[in-house]
PDB file as gemmi writes it, atoms N, CA and C in Angstrom:
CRYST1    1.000    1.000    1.000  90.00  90.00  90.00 P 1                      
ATOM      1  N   UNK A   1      99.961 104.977  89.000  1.00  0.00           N  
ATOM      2  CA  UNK A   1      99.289 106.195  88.618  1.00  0.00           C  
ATOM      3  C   UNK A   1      98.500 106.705  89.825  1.00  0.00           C  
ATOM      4  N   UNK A   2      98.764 108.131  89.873  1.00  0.00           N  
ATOM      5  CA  UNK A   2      98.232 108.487  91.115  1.00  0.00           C  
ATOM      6  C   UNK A   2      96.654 108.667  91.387  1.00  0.00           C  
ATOM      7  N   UNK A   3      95.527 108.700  92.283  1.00  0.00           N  
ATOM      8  CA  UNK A   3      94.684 108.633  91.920  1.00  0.00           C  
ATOM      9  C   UNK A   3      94.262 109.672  91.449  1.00  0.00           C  
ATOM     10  N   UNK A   4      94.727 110.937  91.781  1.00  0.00           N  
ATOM     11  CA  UNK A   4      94.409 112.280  91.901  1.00  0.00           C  
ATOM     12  C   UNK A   4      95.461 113.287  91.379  1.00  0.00           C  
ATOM     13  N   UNK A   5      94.738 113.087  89.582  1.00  0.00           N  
ATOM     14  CA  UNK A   5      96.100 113.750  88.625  1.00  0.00           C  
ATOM     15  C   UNK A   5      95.485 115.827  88.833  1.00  0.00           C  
ATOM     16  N   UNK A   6      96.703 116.086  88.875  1.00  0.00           N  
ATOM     17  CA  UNK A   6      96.709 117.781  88.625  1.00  0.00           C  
ATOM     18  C   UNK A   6      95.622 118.320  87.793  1.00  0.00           C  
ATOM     19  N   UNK A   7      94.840 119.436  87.817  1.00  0.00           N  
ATOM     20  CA  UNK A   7      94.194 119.586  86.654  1.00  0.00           C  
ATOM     21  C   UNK A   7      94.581 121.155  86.108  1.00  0.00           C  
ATOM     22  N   UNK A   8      94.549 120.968  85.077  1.00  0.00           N  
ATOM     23  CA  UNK A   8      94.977 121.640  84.653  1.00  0.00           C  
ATOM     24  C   UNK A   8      93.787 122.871  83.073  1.00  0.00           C  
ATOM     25  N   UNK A   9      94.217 123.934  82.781  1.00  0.00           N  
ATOM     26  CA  UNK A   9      93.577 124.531  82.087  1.00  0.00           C  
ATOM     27  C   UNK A   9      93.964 124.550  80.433  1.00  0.00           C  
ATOM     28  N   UNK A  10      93.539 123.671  79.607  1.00  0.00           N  
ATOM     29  CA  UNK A  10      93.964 123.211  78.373  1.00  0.00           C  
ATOM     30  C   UNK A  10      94.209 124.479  77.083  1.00  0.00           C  
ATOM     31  N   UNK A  11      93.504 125.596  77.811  1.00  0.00           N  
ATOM     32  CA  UNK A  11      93.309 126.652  77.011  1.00  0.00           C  
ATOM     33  C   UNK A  11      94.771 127.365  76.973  1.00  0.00           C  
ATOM     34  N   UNK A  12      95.466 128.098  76.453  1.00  0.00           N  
ATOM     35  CA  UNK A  12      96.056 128.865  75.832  1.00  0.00           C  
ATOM     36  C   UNK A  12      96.001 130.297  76.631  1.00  0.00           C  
ATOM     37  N   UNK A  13      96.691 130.728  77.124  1.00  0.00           N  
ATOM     38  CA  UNK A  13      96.487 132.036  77.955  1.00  0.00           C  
ATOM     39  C   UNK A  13      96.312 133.152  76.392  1.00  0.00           C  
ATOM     40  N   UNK A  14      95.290 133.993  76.488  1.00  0.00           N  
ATOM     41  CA  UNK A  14      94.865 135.159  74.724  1.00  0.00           C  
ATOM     42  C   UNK A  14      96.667 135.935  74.838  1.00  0.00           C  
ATOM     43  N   UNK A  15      96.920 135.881  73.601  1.00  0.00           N  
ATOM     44  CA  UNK A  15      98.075 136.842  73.291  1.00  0.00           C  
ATOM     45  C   UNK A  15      97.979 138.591  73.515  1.00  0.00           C  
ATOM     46  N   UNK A  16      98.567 138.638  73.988  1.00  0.00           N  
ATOM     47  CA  UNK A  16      98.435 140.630  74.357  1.00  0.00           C  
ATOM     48  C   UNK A  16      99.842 141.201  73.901  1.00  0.00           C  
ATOM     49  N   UNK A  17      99.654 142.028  72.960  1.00  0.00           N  
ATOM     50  CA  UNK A  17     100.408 143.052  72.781  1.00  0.00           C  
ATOM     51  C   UNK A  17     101.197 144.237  73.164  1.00  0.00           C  
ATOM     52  N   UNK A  18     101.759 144.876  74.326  1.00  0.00           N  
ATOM     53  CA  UNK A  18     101.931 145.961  74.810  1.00  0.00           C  
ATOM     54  C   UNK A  18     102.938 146.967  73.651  1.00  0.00           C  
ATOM     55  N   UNK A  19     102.210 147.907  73.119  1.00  0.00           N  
ATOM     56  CA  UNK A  19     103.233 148.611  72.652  1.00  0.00           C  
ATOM     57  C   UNK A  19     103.447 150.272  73.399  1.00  0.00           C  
ATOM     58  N   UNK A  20     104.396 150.545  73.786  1.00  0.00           N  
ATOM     59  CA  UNK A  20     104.713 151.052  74.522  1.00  0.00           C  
ATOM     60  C   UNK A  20     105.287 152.976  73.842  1.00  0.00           C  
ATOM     61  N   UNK A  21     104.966 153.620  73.914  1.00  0.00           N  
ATOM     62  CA  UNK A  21     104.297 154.854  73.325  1.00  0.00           C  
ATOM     63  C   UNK A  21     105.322 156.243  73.928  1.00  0.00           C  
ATOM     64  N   UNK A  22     105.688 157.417  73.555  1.00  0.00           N  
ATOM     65  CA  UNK A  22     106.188 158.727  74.465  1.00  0.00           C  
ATOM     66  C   UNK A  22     105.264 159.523  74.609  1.00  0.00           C  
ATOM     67  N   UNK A  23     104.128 159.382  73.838  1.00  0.00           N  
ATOM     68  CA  UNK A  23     102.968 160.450  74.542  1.00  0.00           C  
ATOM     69  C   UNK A  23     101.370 160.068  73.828  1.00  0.00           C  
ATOM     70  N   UNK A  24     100.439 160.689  74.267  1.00  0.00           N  
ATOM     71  CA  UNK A  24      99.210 160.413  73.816  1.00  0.00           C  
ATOM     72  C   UNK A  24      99.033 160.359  72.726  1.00  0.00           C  
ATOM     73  N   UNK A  25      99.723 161.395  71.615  1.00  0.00           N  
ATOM     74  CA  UNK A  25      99.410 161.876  70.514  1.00  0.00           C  
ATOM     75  C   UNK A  25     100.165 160.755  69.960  1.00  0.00           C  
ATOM     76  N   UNK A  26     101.291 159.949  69.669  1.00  0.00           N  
ATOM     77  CA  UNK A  26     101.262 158.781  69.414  1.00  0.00           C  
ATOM     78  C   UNK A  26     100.941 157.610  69.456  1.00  0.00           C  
ATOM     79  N   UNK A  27     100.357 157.565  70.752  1.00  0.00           N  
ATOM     80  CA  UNK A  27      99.412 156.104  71.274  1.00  0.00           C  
ATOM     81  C   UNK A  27      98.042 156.332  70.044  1.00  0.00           C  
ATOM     82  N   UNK A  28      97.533 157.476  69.962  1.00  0.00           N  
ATOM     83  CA  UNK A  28      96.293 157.624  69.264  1.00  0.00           C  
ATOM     84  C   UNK A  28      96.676 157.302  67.726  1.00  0.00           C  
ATOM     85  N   UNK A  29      97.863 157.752  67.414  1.00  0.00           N  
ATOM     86  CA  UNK A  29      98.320 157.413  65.808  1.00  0.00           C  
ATOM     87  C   UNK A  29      98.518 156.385  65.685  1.00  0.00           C  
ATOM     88  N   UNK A  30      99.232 155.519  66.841  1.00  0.00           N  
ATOM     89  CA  UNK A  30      99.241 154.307  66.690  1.00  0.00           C  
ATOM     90  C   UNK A  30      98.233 153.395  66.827  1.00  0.00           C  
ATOM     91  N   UNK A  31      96.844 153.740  67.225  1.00  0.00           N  
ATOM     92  CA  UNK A  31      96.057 153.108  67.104  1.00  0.00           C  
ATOM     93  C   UNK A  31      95.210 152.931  66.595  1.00  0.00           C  
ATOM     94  N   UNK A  32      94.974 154.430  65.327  1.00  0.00           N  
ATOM     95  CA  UNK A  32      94.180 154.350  64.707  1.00  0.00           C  
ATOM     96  C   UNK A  32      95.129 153.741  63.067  1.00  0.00           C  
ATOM     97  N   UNK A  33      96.434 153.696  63.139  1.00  0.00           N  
ATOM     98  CA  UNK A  33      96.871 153.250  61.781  1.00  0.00           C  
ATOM     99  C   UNK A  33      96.910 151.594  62.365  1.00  0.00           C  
ATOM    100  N   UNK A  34      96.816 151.195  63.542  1.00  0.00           N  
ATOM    101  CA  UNK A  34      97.144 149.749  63.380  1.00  0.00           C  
ATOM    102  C   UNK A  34      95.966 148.871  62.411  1.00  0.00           C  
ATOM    103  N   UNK A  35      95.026 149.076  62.329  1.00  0.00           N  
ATOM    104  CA  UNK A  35      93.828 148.773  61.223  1.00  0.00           C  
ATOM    105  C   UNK A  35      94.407 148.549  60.248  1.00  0.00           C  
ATOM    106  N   UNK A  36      94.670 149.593  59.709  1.00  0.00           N  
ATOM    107  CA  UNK A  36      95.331 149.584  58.071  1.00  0.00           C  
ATOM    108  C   UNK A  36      96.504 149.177  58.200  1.00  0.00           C  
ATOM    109  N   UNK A  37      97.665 148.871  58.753  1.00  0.00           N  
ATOM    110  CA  UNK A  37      98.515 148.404  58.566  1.00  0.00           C  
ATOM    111  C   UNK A  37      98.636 146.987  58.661  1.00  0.00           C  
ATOM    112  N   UNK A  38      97.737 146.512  59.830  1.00  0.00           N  
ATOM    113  CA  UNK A  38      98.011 144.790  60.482  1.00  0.00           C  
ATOM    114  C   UNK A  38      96.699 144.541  60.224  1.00  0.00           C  
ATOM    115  N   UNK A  39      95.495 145.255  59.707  1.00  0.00           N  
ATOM    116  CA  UNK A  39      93.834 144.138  59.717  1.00  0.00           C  
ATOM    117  C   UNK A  39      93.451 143.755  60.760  1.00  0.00           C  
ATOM    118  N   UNK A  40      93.901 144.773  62.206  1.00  0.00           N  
ATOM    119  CA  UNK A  40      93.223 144.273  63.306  1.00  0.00           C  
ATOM    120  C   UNK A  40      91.699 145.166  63.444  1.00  0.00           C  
ATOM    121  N   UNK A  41      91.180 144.243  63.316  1.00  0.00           N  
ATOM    122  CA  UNK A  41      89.001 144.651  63.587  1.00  0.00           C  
ATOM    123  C   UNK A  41      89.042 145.195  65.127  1.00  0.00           C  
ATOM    124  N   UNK A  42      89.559 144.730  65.986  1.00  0.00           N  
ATOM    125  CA  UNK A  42      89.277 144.981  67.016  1.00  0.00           C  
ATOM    126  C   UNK A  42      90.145 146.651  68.009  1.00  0.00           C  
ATOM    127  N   UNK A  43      89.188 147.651  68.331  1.00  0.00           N  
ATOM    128  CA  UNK A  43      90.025 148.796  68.605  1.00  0.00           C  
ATOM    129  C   UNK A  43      91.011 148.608  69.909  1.00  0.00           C  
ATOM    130  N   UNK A  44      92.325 148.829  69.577  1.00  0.00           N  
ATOM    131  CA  UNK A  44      93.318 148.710  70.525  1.00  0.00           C  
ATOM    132  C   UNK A  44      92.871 149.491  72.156  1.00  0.00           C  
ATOM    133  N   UNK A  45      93.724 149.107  73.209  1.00  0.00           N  
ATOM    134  CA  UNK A  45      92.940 150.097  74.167  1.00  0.00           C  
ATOM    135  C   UNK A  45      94.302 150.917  74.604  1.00  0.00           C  
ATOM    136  N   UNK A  46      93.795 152.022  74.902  1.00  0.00           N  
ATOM    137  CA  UNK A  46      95.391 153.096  74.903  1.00  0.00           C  
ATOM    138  C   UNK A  46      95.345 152.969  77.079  1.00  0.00           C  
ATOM    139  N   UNK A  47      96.177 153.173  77.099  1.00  0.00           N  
ATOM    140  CA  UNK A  47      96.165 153.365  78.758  1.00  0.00           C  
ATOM    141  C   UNK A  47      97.016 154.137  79.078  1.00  0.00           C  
ATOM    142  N   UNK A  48      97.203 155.327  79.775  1.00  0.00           N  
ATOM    143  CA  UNK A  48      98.202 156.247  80.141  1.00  0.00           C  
ATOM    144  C   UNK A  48      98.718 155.285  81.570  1.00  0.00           C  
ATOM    145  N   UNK A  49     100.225 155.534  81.471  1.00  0.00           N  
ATOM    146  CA  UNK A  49     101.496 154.695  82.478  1.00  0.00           C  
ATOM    147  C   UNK A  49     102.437 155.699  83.132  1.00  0.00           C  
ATOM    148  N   UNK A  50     101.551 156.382  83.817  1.00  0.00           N  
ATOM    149  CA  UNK A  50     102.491 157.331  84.890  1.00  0.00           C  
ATOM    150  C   UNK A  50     103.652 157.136  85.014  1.00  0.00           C  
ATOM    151  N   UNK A  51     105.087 157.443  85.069  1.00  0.00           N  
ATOM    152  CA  UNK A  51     106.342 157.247  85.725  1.00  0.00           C  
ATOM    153  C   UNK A  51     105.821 157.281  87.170  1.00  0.00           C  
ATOM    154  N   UNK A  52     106.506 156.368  88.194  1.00  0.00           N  
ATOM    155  CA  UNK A  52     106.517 156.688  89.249  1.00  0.00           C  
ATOM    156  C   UNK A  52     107.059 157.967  89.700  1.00  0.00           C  
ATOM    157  N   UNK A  53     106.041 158.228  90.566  1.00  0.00           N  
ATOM    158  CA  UNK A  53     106.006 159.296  91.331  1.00  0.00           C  
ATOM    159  C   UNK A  53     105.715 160.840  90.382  1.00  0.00           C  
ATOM    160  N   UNK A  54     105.355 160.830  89.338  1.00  0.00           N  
ATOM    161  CA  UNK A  54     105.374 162.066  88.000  1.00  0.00           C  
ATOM    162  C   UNK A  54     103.654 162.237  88.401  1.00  0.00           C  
ATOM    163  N   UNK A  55     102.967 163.231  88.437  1.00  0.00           N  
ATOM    164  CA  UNK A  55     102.204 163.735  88.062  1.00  0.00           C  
ATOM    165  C   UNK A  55     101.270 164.581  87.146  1.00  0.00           C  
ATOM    166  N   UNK A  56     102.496 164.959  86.572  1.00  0.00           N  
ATOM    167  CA  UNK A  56     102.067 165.318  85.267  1.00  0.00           C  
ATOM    168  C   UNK A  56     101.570 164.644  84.490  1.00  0.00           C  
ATOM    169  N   UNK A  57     100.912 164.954  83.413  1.00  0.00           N  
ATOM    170  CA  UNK A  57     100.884 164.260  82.015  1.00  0.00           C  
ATOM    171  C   UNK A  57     102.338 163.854  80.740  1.00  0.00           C  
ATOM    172  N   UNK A  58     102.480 164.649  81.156  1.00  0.00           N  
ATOM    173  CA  UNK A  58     103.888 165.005  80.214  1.00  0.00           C  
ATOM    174  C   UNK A  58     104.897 164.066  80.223  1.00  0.00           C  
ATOM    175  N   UNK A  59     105.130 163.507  81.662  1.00  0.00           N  
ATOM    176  CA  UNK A  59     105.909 162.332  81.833  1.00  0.00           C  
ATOM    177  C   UNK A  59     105.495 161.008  81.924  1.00  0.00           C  
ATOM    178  N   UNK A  60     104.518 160.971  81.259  1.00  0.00           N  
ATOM    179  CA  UNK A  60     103.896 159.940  80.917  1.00  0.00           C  
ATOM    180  C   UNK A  60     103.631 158.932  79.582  1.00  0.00           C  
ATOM    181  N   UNK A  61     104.100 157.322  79.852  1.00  0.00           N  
ATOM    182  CA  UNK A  61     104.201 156.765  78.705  1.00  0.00           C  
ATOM    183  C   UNK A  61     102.692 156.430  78.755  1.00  0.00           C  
ATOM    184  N   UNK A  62     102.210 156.009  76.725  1.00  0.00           N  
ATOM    185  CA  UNK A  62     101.469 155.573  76.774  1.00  0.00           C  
ATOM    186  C   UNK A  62     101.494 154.134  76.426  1.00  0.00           C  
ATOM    187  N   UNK A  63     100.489 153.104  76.814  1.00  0.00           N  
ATOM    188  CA  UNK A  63     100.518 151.732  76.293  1.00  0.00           C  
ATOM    189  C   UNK A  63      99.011 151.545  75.165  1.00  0.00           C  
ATOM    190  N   UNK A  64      99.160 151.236  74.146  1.00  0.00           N  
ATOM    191  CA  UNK A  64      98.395 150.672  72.733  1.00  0.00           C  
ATOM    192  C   UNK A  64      98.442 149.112  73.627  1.00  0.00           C  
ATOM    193  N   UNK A  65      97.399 148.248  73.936  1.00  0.00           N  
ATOM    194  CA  UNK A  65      97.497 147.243  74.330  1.00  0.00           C  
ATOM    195  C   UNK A  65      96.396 146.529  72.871  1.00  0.00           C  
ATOM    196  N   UNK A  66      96.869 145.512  72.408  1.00  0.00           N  
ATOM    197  CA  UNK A  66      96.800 145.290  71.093  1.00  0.00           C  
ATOM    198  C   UNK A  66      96.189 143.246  71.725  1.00  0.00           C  
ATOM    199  N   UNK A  67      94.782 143.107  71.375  1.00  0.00           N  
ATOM    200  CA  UNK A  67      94.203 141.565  71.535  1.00  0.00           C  
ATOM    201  C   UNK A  67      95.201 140.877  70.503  1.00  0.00           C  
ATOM    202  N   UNK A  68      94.807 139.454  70.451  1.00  0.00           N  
ATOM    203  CA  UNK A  68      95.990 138.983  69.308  1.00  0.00           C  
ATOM    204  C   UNK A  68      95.809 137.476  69.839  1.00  0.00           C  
ATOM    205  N   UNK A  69      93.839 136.921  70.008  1.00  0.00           N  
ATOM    206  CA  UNK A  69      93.268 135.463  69.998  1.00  0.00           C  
ATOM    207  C   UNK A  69      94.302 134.739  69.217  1.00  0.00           C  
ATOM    208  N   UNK A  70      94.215 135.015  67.615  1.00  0.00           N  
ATOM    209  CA  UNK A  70      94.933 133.958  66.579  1.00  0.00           C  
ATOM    210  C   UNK A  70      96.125 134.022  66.717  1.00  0.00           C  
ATOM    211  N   UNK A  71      96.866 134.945  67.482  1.00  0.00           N  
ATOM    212  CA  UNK A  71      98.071 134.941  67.415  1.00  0.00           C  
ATOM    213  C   UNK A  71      99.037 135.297  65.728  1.00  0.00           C  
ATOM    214  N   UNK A  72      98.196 136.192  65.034  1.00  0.00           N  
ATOM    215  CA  UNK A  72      98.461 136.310  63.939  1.00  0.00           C  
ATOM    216  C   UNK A  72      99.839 137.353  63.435  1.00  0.00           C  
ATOM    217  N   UNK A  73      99.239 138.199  64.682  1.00  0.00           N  
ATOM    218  CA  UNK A  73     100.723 139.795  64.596  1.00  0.00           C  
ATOM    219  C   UNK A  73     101.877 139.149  64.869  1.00  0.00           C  
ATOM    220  N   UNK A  74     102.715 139.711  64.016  1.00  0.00           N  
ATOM    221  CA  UNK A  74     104.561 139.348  64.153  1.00  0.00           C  
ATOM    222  C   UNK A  74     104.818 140.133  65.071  1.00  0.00           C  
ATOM    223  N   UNK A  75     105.416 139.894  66.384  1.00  0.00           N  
ATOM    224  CA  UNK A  75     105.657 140.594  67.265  1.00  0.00           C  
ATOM    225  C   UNK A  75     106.952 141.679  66.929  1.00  0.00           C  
ATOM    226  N   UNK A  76     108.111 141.393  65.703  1.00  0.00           N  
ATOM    227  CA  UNK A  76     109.288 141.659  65.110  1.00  0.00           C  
ATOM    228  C   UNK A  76     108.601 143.082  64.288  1.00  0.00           C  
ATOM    229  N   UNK A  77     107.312 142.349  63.797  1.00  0.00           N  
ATOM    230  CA  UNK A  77     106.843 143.915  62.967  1.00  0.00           C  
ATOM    231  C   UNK A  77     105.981 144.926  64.024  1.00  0.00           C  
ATOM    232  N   UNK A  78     104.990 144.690  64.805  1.00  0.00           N  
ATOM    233  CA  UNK A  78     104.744 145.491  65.584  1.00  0.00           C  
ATOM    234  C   UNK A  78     106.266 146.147  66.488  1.00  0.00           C  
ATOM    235  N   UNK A  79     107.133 145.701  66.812  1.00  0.00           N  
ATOM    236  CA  UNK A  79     108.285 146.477  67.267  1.00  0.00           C  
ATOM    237  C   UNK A  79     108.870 147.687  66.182  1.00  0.00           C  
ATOM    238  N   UNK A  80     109.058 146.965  65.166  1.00  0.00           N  
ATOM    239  CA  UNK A  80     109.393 147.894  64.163  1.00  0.00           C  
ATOM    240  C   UNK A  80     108.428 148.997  64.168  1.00  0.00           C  
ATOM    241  N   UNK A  81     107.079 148.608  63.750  1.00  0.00           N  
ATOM    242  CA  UNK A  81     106.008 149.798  63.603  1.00  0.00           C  
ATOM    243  C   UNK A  81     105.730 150.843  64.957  1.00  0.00           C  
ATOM    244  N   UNK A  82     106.357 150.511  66.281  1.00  0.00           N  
ATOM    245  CA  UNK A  82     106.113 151.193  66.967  1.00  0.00           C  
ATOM    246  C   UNK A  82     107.309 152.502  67.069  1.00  0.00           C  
ATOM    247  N   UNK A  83     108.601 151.780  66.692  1.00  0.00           N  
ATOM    248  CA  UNK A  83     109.789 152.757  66.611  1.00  0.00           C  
ATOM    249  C   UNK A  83     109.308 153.882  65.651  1.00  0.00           C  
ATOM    250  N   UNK A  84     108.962 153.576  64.713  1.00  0.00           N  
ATOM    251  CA  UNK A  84     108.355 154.736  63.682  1.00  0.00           C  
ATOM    252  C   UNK A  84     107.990 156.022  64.870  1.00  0.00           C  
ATOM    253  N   UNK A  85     106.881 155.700  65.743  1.00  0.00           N  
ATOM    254  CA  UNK A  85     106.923 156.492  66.665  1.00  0.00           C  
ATOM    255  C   UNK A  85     107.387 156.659  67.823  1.00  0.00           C  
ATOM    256  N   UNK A  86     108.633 156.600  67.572  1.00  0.00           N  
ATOM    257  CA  UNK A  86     109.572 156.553  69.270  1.00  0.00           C  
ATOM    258  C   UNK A  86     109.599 155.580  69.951  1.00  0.00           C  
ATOM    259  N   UNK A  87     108.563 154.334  70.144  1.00  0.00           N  
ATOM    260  CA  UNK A  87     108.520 153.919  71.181  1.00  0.00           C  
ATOM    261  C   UNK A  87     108.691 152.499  70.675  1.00  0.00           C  
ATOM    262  N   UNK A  88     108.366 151.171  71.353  1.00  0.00           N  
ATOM    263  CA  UNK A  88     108.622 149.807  71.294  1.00  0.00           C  
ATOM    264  C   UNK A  88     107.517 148.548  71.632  1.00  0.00           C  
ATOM    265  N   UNK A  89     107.922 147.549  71.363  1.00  0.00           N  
ATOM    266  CA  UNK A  89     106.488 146.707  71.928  1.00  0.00           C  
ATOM    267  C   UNK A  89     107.987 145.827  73.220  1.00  0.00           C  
ATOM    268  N   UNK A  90     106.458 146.080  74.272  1.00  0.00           N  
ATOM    269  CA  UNK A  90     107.048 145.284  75.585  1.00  0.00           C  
ATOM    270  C   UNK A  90     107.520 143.938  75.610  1.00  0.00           C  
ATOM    271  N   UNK A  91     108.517 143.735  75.759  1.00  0.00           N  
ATOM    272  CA  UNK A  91     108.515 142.322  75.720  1.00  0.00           C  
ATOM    273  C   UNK A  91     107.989 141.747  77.193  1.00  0.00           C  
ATOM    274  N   UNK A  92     107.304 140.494  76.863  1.00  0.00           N  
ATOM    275  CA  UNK A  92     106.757 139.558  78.275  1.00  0.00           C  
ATOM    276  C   UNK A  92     107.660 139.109  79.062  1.00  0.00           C  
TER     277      UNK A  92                                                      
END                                                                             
């Protein structure tokens, strides 16, 4: 046994959600129905995702980035619930 074992971080990296959006006005629907639909307490954070090189707004996706400590959200139903509005959850 070596004297000098690896150390390592026992914790669990927090689960994150990316759901991935076609414009503001859905990132915001989607974040204010995720409450009532999934019982998440905590408010999602929206982030606008430029296309490279786009300046506009217009060509711009949005991301609902969704906490998820307990690991409780079905990642199968947040995909589903995001198609409702066009868009998808990111896969890692």
């Amino acid at each position: 046994m070596p004297d000098n074992d690896p150390v390592t971080d026992a914790r669990p990296a927090p689960v994150r959600h990316v759901l991935v959006l076609p414009d503001r006005d859905a990132a915001e629907e989607v974040g204010e129905a995720l409450a009532d639909r999934f019982g998440i307490a905590e408010e999602p954070h929206l982030i606008r995702d430029a296309l490279a090189g786009e300046d506009d707004a217009e060509d711009a996706q949005w991301l609902v980035v969704v906490e998820d400590p307990a690991e409780a959200l079905d990642p199968a139903a947040l995909d589903a619930f995001a198609a409702e509005y066009d868009g998808w959850l990111e896969a890692e």
